[in-house]
C-alpha positions as CSV (number, residue, x, y, z in Angstrom):
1,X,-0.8,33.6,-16.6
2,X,1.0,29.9,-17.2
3,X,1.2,28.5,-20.3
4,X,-1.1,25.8,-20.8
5,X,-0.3,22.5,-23.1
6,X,-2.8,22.9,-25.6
7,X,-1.0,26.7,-26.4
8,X,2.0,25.0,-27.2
9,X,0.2,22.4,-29.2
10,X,-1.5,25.0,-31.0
11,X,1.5,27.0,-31.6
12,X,3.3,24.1,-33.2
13,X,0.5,23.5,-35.9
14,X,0.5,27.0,-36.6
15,X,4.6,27.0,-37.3
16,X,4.8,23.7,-38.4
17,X,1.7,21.9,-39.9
18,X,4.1,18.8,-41.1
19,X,4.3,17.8,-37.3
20,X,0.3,16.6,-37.7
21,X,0.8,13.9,-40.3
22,X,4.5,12.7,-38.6
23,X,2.1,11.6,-35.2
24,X,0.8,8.4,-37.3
25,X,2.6,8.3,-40.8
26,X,6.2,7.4,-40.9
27,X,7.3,9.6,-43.2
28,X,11.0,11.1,-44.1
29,X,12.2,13.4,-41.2
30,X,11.8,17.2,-41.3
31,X,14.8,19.5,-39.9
32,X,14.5,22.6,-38.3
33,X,18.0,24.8,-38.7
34,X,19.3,28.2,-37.7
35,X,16.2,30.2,-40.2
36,X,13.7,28.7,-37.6
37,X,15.6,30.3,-34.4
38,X,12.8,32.5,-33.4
39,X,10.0,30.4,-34.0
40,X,11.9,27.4,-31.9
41,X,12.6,29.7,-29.0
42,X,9.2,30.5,-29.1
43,X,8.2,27.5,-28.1
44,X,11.3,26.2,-25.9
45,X,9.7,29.7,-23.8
46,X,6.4,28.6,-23.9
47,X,7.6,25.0,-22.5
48,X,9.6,26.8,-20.0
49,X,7.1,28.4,-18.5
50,X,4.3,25.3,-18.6
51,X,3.4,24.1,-14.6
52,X,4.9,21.3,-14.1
53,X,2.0,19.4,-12.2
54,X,0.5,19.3,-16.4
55,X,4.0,17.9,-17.5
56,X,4.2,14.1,-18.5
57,X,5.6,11.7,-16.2
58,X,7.3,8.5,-15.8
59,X,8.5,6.6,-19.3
60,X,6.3,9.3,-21.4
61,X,8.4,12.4,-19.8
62,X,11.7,10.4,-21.4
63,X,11.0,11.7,-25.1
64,X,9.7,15.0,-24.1
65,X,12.6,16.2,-21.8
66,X,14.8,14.4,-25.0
67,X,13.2,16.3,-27.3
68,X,13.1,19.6,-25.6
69,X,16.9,19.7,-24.5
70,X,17.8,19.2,-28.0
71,X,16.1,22.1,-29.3
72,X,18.2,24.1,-26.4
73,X,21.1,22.4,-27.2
74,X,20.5,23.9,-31.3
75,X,19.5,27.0,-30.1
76,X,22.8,27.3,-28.2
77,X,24.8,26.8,-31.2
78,X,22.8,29.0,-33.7
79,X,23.2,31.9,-31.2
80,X,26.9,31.1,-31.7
81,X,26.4,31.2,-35.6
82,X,26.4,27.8,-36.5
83,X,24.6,27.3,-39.8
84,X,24.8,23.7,-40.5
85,X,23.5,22.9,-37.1
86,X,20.2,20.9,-37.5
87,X,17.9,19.2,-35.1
88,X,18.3,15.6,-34.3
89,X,15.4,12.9,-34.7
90,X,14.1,11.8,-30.9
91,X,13.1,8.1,-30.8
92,X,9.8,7.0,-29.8
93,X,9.0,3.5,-29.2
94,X,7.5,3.1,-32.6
95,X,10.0,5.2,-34.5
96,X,11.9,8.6,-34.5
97,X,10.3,12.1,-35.2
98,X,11.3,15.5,-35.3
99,X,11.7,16.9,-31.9
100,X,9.2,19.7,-32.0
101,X,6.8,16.6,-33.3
102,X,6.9,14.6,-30.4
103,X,6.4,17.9,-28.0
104,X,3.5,18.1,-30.0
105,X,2.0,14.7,-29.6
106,X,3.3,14.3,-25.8
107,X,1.4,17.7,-24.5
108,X,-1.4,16.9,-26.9
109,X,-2.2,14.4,-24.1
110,X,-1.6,16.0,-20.6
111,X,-4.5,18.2,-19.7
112,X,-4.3,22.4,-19.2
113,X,-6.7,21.8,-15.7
114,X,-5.5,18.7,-14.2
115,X,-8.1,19.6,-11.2
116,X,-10.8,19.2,-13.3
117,X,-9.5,16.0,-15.4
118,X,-9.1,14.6,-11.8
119,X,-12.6,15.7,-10.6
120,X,-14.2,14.4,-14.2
121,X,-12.4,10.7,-13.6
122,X,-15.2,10.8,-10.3
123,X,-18.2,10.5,-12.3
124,X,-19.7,8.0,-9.8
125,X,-19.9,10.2,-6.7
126,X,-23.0,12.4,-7.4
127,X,-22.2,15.1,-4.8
128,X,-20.1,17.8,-6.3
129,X,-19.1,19.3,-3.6
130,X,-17.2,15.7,-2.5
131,X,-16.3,15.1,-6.3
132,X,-14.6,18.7,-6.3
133,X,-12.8,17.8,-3.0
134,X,-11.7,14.2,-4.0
135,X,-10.3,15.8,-7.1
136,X,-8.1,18.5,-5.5
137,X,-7.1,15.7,-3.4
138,X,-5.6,13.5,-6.1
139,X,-4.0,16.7,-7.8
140,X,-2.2,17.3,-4.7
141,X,-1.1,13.9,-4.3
142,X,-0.3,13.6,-8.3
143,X,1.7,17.1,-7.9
144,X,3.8,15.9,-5.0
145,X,4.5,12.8,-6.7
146,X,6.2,15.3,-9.7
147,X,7.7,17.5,-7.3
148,X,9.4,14.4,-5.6
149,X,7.6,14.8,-2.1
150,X,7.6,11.3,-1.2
151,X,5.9,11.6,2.1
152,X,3.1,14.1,1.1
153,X,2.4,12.2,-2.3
154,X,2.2,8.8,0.1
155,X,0.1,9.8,2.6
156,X,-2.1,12.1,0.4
157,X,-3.0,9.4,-1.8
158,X,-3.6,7.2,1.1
159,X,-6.2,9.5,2.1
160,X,-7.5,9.3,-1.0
161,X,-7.8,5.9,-0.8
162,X,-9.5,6.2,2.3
163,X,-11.9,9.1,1.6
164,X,-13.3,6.7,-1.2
165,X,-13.8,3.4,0.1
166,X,-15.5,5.0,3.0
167,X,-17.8,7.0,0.5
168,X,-18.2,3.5,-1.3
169,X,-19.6,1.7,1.5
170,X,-21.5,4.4,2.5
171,X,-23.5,3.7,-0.5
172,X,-24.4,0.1,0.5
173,X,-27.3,-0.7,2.7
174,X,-26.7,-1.4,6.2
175,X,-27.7,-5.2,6.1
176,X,-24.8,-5.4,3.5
177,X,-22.4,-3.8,5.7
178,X,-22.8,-6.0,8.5
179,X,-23.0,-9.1,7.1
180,X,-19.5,-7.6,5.0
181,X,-18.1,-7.1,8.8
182,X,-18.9,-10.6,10.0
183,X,-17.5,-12.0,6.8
184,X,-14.0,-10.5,7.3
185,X,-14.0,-11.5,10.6
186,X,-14.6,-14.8,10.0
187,X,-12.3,-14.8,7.7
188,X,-9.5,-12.7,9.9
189,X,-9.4,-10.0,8.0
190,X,-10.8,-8.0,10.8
191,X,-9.8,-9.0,15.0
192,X,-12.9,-7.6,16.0
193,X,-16.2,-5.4,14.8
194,X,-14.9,-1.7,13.9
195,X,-16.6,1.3,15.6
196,X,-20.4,1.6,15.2
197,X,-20.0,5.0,13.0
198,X,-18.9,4.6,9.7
199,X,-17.0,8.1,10.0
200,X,-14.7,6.5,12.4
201,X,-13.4,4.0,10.5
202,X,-9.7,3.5,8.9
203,X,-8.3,1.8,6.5
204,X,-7.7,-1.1,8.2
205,X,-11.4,-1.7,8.2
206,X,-12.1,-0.3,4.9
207,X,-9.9,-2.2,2.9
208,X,-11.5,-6.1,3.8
209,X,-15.0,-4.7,4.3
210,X,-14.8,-3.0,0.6
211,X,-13.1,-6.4,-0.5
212,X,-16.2,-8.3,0.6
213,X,-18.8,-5.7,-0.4
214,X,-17.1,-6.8,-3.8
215,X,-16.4,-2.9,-4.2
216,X,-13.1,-3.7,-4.6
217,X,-11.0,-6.7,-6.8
218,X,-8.2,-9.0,-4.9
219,X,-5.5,-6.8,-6.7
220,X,-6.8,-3.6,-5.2
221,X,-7.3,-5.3,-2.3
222,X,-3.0,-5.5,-1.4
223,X,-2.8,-2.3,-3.4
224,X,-4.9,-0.3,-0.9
225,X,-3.0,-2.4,2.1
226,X,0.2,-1.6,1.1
227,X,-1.1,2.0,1.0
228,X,-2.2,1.7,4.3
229,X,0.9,0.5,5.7
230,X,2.8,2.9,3.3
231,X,1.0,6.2,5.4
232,X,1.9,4.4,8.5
233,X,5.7,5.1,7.8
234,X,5.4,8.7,9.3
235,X,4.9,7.7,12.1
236,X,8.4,8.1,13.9
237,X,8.2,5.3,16.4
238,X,7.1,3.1,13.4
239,X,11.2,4.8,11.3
240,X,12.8,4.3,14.5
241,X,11.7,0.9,15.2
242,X,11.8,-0.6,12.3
243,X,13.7,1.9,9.7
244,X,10.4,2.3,7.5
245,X,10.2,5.8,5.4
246,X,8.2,7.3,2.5
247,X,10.1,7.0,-0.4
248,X,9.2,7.0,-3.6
249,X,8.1,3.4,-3.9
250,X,5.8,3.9,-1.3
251,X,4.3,7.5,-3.2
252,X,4.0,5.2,-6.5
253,X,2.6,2.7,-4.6
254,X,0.2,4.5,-2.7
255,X,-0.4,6.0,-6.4
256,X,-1.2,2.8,-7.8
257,X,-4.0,2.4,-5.0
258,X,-6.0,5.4,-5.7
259,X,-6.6,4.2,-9.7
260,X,-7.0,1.1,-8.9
261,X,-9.8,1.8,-6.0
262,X,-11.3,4.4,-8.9
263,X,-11.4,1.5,-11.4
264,X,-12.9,-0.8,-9.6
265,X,-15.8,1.7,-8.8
266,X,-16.2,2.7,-11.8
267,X,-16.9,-0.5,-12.4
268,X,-19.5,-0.6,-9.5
269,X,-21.4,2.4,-9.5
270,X,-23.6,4.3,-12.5
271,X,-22.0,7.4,-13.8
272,X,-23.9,10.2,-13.2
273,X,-26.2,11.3,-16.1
C-alpha cells in the first residue's frame, strides 16, 4: 500500500513536535545530526515511496525536493561516520526552516486521494456519476502533467474543458441557447449555426457560446481557445504543416483552462446542498 502524505505528516509530529510551531513562528533553527539517523531515514523511506501524482508541483516542489535531498545527502555522510554533520536550513520565501519542517508543512497541503479532491472541486454538477467521471479526468490530466506527458496532459485537459462547457450549457434553457448562437454569429465568433444536437458540438462552438451565456469571463474565454488550438496539435498534418507540437506550454496551458472554466462556474451554478 503507498504511503500517503498525511502518514508522513503525522510521523514528523510524532518525532519532532518542534516542526509544528517553526510553520508560523520564526524561531531559532533546530538541527537534526547523526543520533536522529533512524528516525530521518524513516521518513526519507516513507517519502520515497509517496505516488507522485500527490507530490507538489511547480515553484512549491522547489523547497520540498531541497529539503528532502539534503536529508539524503546527511544520511550519506552519517552512514560514513560523520558526527558533526548537521542538517542545513531550506529557504522558504518567508524564511528558512529545518528541512524535515518544510516536508511537513509542504505535504500538509497535497491531498492522500487526489481523485476525490478533484471530484469535490465539482460541487456544481449534481450527477455523481459525471462528477466522478470529470474528476478522474482532471487527475489524469494533472498526473500526466507530473509525469511530463505533454501530449496526454494537453489533450486530456482539453477534454476536460470541453466535457464542462458542454455540461454548462446544457443547463441553460433552450431560448438562451439560441439567442447565445445568433449572438456569436453576429459577432463572428461562430461562421455558421453548429449542429442541432448539443452532443455534437466542439470546442469551437462551446467556447463563444459559453462566453455569451456569460458561463464563462473574457480571460477564460482565450484560455479555453488556446486549449482548443493546443489539442489540435496532434493532429500530424497540423506538425507537418505548420511545426505545432504539445509541449509543455501547451499541457500548462491547457491546465490553466480547466481551473479557469471551474472558477467561473462555480461562480455560476449553486453547489449542491
Amino acid at each position: 500500500m503507498k504511503v500517503t502524505p498525511s502518514q508522513v505528516v503525522k510521523k514528523i509530529e510524532q518525532y519532532w513536535p518542534q516542526t509544528i510551531p517553526e510553520e508560523t513562528q520564526r524561531q531559532p533553527q533546530f538541527f537534526l545530526s547523526k543520533p536522529n539517523t533512524a528516525q530521518v531515514r524513516t521518513i526519507v523511506e516513507m517519502c520515497r515511496d509517496l505516488d507522485p501524482t500527490v507530490l507538489p508541483t511547480g515553484e512549491t516542489a522547489i523547497p520540498y525536493r531541497e529539503a528532502l535531498a539534503d536529508l539524503e545527502s546527511c544520511l550519506k555522510r552519517w552512514d560514513q561516520g560523520d558526527k558533526d554533520q548537521q542538517t542545513a536550513a531550506v529557504n522558504m520565501p518567508d524564511w528558512a526552516r529545518n528541512p524535515m519542517s518544510v516536508i511537513r508543512m509542504v505535504l500538509k497541503k497535497c491531498d492522500d486521494d487526489p481523485v476525490a479532491a478533484a471530484i469535490s472541486n465539482l460541487p456544481f454538477i449534481k450527477d455523481l456519476d459525471v462528477r466522478a467521471e470529470l474528476g478522474q479526468d482532471i487527475e489524469e490530466a494533472k498526473r500526466a502533467l507530473a509525469n511530463r506527458e505533454w501530449k496526454s496532459a494537453t489533450v486530456v485537459a482539453a477534454s476536460v474543458v470541453e466535457a464542462l462547457l458542454l455540461w454548462a450549457i446544457d443547463q441553460k434553457p433552450a431560448p438562451d441557447q439560441t439567442n447565445a448562437v445568433q449572438d456569436a454569429i453576429n459577432k463572428k465568433k461562430l461562421s455558421g449555426k453548429p449542429d442541432a444536437s448539443l452532443d455534437k458540438w466542439v470546442l469551437a462552438d462551446l467556447i463563444p457560446i459559453a462566453a455569451e451565456l456569460k458561463l464563462i469571463e473574457d480571460d477564460t474565454e482565450k484560455q479555453a481557445d488556446l486549449a482548443r488550438d493546443f489539442r489540435n496539435y496532434i493532429h500530424p498534418g497540423r506538425v507537418r504543416r505548420k511545426g505545432k507540437r504539445c509541449d509543455e506550454a501547451t499541457a500548462h496551458g491547457a491546465r490553466a483552462a480547466v481551473l479557469l472554466v471551474i472558477r467561473d462556474l462555480k461562480k455560476n451554478f449553486p453547489n449542491v446542498k
